[in-house]
N, C-alpha and C positions, 0 to 999 in steps of 0.2 A: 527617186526610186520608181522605176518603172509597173503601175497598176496591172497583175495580172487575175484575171477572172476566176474564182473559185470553181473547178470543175462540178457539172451538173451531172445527176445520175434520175436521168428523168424515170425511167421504169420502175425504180424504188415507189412508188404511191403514187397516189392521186394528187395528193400535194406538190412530192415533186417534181411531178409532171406540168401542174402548174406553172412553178418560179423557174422549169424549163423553156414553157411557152412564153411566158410572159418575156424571158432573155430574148429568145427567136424574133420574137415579131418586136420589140426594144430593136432589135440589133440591124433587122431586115428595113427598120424604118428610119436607122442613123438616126438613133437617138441614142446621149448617153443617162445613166441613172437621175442625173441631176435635171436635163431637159424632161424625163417620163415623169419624175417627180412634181414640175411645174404645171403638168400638163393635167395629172391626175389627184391635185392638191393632196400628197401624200410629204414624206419625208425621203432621202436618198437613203439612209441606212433602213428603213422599213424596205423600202424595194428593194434593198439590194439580199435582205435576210428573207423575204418570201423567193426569191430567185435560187437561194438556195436552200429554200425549205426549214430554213431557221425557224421562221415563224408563218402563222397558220397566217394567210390572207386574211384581213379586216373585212366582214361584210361587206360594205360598199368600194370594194375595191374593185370586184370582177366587173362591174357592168361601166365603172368608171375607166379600163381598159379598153372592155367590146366597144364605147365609145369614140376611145381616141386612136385603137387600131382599125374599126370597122370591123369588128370580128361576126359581128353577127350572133351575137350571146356564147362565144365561143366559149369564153372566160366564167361566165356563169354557168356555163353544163360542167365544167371541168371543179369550180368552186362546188355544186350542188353535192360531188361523187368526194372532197378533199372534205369538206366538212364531216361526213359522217364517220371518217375515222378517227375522231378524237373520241368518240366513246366505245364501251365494250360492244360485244356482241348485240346482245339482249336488249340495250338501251337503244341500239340503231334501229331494231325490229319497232319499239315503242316507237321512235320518232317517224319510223315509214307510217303510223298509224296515224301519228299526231298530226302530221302532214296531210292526210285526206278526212281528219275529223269535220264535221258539223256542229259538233257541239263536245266544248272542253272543259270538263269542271274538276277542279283542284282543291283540295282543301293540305295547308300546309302547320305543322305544331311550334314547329322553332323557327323556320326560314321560311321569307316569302318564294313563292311557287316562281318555276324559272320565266315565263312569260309575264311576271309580271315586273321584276328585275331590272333596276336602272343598269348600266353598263357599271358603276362604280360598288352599288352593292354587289356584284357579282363576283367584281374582280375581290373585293374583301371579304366573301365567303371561302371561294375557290384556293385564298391566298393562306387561309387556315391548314390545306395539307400541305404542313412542313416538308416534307419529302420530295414537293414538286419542284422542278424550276420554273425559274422565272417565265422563262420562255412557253411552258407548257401552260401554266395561269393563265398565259395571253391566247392561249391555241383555244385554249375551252371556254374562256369569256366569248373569245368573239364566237364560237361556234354555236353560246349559249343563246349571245344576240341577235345570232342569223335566224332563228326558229320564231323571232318576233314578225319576219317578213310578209309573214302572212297575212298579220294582222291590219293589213294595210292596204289588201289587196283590195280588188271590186266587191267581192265576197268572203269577205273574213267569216271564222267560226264564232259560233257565240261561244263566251268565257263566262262562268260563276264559278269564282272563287269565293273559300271560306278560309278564312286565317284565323289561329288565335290570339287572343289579346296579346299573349308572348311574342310574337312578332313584331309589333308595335313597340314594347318597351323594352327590346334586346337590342341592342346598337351595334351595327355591324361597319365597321370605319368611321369613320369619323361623326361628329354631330352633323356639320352639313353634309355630308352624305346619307345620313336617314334623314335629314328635315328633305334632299332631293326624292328620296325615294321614295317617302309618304307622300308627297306633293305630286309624285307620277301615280301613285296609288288612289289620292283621293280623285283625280282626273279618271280613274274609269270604274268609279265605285258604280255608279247606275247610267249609263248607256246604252244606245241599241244595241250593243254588241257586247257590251261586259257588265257584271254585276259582282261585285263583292260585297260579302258580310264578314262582320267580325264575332268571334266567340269568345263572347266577356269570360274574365275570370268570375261573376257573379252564375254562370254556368253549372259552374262544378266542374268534377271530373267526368270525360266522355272516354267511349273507346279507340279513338284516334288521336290520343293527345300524345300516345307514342312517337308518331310516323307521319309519312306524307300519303297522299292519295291523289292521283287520277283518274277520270271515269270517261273515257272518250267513245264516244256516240257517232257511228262511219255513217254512211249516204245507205248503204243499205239496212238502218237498224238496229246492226248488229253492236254491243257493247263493250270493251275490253277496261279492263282495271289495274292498273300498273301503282303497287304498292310498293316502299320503300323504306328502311330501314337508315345504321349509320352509312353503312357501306357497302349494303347489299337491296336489291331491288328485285319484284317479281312479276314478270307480266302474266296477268288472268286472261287466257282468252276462250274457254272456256263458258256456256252461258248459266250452268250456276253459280261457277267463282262470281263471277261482272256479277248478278243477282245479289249475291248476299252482300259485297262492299257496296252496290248500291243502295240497299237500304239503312247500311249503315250510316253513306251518305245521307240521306233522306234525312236522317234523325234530328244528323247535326243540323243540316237549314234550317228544322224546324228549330229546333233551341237556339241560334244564331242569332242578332242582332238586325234589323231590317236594314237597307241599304243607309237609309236617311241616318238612324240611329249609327249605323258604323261611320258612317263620313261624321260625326260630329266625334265621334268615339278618337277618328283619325286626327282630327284638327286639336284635338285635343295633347294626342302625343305629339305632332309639329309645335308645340308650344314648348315641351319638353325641351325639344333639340333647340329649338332658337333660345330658350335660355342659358343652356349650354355656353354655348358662343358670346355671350354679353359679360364683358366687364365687369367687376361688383365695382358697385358706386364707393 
């Protein structure tokens, strides 16, 4: 049976306009899916489902393209504009902010904050709305992982996050999967560039044990606060809203567990998970 191409509707999105491009310059280069695949240590049905927009491009796809086409970041301008529509409206404004932050601080009640996120806890938070498919899970993982990019850069933002204890002892897929994602968590509990505390249950109750928070800090000063709910989220950008969650912020640092005291807090709960996994004798 004769292999015929799924027709492309590239002006439909930014997306796919991508797995348009990516077919073009595949095709201009005689290459078939199985040779781009080698070339771009990918799989042939992964490319062949970003070509037609099945699925959202993996982060390090586009620049492993502009590579092997010479595109000239062509693939990453076109990835930078596809990712942003996997979220609402409001969420994209947040993340144009999050994107020129100086300093990002998070404090989260149930779920770790998304830049702190291994790719497997995400996929098994994400994988809780029943509703979604499969394919869309995969569209907001990786779009969740691309926002990590930054972090990597010459000049990353600073991160303080605060978590509470709850997140630590809530298992979100598998046992090895939280023992990975405390073990990526206790790696940036105090560095130049990241600090996390944890908020013991010996606390008490606070006013933020409802929700999550962000307090992102731009080059000019100015503050905005992106507060969120189960399913609803608010960006404050306003400077007495940012004012008063900031001090709310404030409160909890102060009551929080010092870095040193949460990583030992942390290694605590990876003990948890790895006994999980053990055999009874």
């Amino acid at each position: 049976m004769t292999f015929r191409p799924q027709t492309l509707t590239p002006y439909l999105s930014a997306r796919h306009y991508f797995g348009a491009e990516q077919r073009r310059h595949r095709e201009t280069a005689g290459l078939s899916l199985v040779q781009l695949a080698g070339i771009v240590n990918s799989s042939k049905s992964a490319l062949a489902r970003v070509e037609t927009a099945e699925l959202m491009p993996p982060p390090d796809l586009p620049d492993r393209l502009d590579a092997a086409f010479g595109s000239d970041r062509h693939f990453h301008g076109l990835y930078e504009l596809a990712k942003r529509e996997a979220h609402p409206d409001q969420y994209r404004r947040f993340m144009d902010f999050e994107a020129q932050a100086e300093v990002i601080e998070n404090f989260g009640a149930q779920v770790l904050p998304g830049l702190l996120q291994t790719k497997e806890y995400a996929d098994a938070q994400l994988s809780l709305q029943e509703e979604l498919p499969r394919d869309k899970v995969e569209e907001l993982v990786n779009a969740r992982m691309s926002r990590k990019d930054r972090l990597h850069s010459a000049e990353p933002p600073l991160r303080w996050a605060i978590i509470d204890e709850a997140v630590l002892r809530r298992p979100f897929g598998s046992s090895e999967c939280m023992y990975k994602q405390l073990a990526s968590l206790l790696g940036q509990v105090d560095t130049p560039d990241s600090k996390v505390q944890v908020m013991p249950f010996s606390a008490g109750a606070h006013y933020l044990m409802g929700g999550a928070l962000t307090l992102l800090t731009l080059p000019n000063g100015s503050t905005m606060a992106y507060e969120e709910g189960i399913e609803v989220g608010h960006l404050y950008e306003d400077r007495d809203s940012a004012k008063k969650w900031r001090r709310r912020y404030e409160v909890l640092r102060a009551n929080a567990l010092s870095p040193a005291a949460s990583a030992e807090l942390i290694r605590q709960a990876m003990e948890d998970y790895t006994s999980c996994d053990t055999p009874p004798s």
